[in-house]
C-alpha positions, -999 to 999 in steps of 0.1 A, spaced: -518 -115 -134 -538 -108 -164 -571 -127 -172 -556 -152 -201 -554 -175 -173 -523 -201 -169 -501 -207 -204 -484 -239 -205 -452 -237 -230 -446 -269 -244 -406 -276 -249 -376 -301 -245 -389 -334 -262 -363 -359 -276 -359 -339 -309 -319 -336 -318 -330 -298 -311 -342 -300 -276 -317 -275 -259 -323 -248 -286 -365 -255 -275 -355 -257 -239 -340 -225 -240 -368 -213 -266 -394 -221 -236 -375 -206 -209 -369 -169 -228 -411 -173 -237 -420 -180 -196 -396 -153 -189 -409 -129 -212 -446 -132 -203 -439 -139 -165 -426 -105 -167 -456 -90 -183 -485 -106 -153 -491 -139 -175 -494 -169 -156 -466 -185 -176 -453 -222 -168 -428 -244 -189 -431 -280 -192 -409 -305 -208 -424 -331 -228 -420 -364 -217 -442 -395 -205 -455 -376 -173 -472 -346 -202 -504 -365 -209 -515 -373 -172 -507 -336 -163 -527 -319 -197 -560 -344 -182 -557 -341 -145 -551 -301 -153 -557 -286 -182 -543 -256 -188 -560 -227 -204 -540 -224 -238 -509 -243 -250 -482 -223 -266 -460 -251 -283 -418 -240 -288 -414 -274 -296 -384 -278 -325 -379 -309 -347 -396 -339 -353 -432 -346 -328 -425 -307 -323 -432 -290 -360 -447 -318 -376 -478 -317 -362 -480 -346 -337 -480 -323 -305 -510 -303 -320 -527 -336 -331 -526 -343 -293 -535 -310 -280 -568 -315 -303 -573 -348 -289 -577 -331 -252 -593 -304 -269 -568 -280 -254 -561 -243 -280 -526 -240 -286 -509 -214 -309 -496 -216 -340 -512 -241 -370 -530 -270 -374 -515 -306 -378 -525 -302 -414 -507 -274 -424 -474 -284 -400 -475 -315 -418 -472 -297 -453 -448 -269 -440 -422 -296 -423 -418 -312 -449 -397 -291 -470 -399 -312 -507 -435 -306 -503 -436 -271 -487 -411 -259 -518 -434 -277 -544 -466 -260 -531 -447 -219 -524 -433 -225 -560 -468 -233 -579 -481 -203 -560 -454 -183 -586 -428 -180 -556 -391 -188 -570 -370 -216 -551 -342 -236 -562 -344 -265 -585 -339 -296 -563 -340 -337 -564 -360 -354 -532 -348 -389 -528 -351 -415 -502 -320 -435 -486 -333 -473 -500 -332 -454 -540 -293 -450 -533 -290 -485 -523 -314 -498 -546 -306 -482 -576 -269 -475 -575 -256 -442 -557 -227 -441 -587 -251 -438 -611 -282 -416 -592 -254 -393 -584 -242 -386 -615 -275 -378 -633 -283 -353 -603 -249 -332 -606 -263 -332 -647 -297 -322 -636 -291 -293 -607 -248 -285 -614 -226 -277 -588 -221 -265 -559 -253 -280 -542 -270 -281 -510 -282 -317 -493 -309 -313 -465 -328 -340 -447 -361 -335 -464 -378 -329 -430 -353 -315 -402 -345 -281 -384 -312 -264 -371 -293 -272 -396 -288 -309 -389 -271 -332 -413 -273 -299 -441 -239 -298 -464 -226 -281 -489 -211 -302 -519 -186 -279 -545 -180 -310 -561 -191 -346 -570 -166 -366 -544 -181 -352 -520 -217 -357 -522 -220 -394 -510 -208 -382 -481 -228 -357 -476 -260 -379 -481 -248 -403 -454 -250 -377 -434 -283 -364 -443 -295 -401 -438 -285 -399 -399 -317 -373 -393 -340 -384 -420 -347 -417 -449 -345 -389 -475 -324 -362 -488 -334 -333 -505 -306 -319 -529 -309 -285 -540 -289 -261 -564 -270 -242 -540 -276 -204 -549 -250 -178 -537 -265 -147 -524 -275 -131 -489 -289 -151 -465 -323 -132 -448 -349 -145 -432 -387 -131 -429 -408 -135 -396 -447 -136 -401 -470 -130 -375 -509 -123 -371 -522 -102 -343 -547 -83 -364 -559 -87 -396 -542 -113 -411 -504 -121 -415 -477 -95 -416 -445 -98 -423 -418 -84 -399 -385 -67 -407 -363 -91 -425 -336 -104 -408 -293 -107 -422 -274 -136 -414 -235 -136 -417 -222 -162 -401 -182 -152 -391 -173 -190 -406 -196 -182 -437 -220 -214 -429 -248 -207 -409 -249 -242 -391 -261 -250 -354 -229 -233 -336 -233 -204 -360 -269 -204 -348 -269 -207 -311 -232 -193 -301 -231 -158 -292 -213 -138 -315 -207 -167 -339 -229 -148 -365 -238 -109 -375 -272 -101 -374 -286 -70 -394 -321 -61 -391 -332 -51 -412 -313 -65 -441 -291 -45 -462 -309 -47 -492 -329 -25 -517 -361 -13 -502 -379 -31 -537 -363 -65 -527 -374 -63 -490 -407 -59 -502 -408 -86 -523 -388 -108 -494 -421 -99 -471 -445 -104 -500 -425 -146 -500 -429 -152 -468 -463 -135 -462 -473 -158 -493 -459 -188 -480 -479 -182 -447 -512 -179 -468 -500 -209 -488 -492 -237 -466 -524 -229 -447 -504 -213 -414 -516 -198 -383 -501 -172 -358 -465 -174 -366 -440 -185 -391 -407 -179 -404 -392 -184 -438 -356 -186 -448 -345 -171 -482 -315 -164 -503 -316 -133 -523 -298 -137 -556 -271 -118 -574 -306 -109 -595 -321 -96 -561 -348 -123 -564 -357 -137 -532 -355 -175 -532 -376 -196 -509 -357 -221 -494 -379 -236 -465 -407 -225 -437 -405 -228 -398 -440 -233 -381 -423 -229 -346 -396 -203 -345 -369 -200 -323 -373 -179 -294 -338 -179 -281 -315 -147 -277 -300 -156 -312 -330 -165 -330 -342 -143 -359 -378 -143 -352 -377 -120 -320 -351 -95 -332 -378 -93 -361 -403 -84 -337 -375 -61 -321 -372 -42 -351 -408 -29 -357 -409 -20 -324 -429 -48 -310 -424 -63 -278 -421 -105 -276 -439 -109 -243 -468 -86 -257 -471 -104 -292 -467 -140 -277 -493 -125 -249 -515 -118 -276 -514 -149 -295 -522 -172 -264 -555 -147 -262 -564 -154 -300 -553 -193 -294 -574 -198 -266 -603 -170 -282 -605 -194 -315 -616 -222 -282 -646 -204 -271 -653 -193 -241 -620 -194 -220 -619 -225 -184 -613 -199 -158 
């Protein structure tokens, strides 16, 4: 075993993701069981507080997806037991998960993202959804994209070509989240640009290509072998993929992250890469785009997530064991 001592990996929890973080938790323990870490997987549930105070473990490496698991609750508790757990503060998850908020704060640092409308469930009701509707197709066009405003995997996310369709399409954004956010859908290829810190500061990994065979990359296009094409990195002009890294390594900087991050993107017909949202906790399943990052610059996931329990539990003090 190596001398990080024991790494608890926090997954599961009641999030509509909790299979893509229980299988996220068991690739991690696998990975770093393999390399001598004293690796355990837990799922979080009533029995996780008792066991975090009658033994602590030495760092916490949270693969927790969703709500409780991204938007900072988990890490408010972990500082609570004064536990070090890697990845970002409560602050900064707060920020990041919510994507109205993370787009607002990426754009004003000069980053381009889609013109969008946030709106909560009661304004529909309250105000009329006849009329609200129409003034958004005149604001943001058609097609457009409606998102729960806070929200992973691609839950309750549609894509409306035309104005029937879009009270629909909220109703099912209200099943995951009170508000929607509506965005001008841009057409493009669909990358996405791990981050992560094992030296000085963040660097951005290889982006990633996502074809989905069905042309929407929702949760079966995902998590379903073979359901999507992968191509890392992305088949795109060497200028743009610099610019793609220079996005997400900004919106790392930006929304005040830590250790890891990924950020989704659309690169334009203009080859502009368009921030679309940030992920404080990404995947680590055998279809998730942050490994195969790692994969291609030649970096090893047991090794990196090795190393960012030892910087967790360094930024701590001195270590329990």
């Amino acid at each position: 075993m190596t001398d990080l001592g024991r790494v608890l990996i926090l997954a599961g929890g009641l999030s509509p993701e909790r299979e893509v973080s229980l299988r996220s938790g068991g690739r991690l323990r696998d990975a770093l069981t393999r390399i001598g870490v004293e690796a355990e997987l837990a799922d979080v549930d009533a029995a996780t507080l008792p066991a975090l105070a009658a033994d602590p473990p030495d760092v916490v490496f949270p693969v927790l997806h969703g709500t409780s698991g991204e938007d900072g609750t988990i890490r408010e508790v972990l500082d609570l037991y004064d536990l070090p757990y890697v990845g970002a503060a409560p602050p900064a998850c707060r920020v990041a998960f919510d994507k109205a908020t993370a787009k607002a704060a990426v754009g004003a640092a000069g980053v381009a993202t889609p013109a969008a409308v946030t709106l909560p469930r009661e304004a529909f009701h309250d105000l009329g959804a006849a009329a609200l509707i129409e003034r958004i197709v005149a604001r943001l066009g058609l097609p457009v994209v409606v998102k729960p405003r806070a929200g992973g995997s691609a839950f309750g996310v549609s894509r409306v070509d035309d104005a029937g369709g879009l009270a629909e399409a909220l109703m099912s954004c209200f099943g995951y989240h009170d508000s929607a956010l509506i965005e001008r859908a841009v057409s493009g290829v669909e990358i996405t640009v791990g981050v992560v810190e094992v030296g000085d500061g963040p660097v951005a990994l290889p982006a990633v290509e996502i074809e989905p065979a069905a042309g929407v990359y929702d949760y079966a296009a995902r998590y379903t072998a073979g359901a999507t094409a992968f191509f890392t990195p992305a088949r795109l002009d060497d200028a743009v993929l610099r610019a793609a890294a220079a996005t997400a390594v900004t919106a790392h900087r930006v929304l005040g992250l830590r250790d890891l991050s990924r950020t989704d993107m659309i690169v334009d017909a203009a080859g502009v890469a368009q921030f679309l949202e940030v992920n404080v906790a990404p995947g680590m399943t055998d279809t998730s785009t942050w490994p195969m990052g790692l994969h291609a610059a030649g970096l090893d996931l047991a090794v990196v997530c090795r190393d960012l329990a030892a910087r967790a539990r360094d930024r701590s003090g001195t270590p329990r064991r």
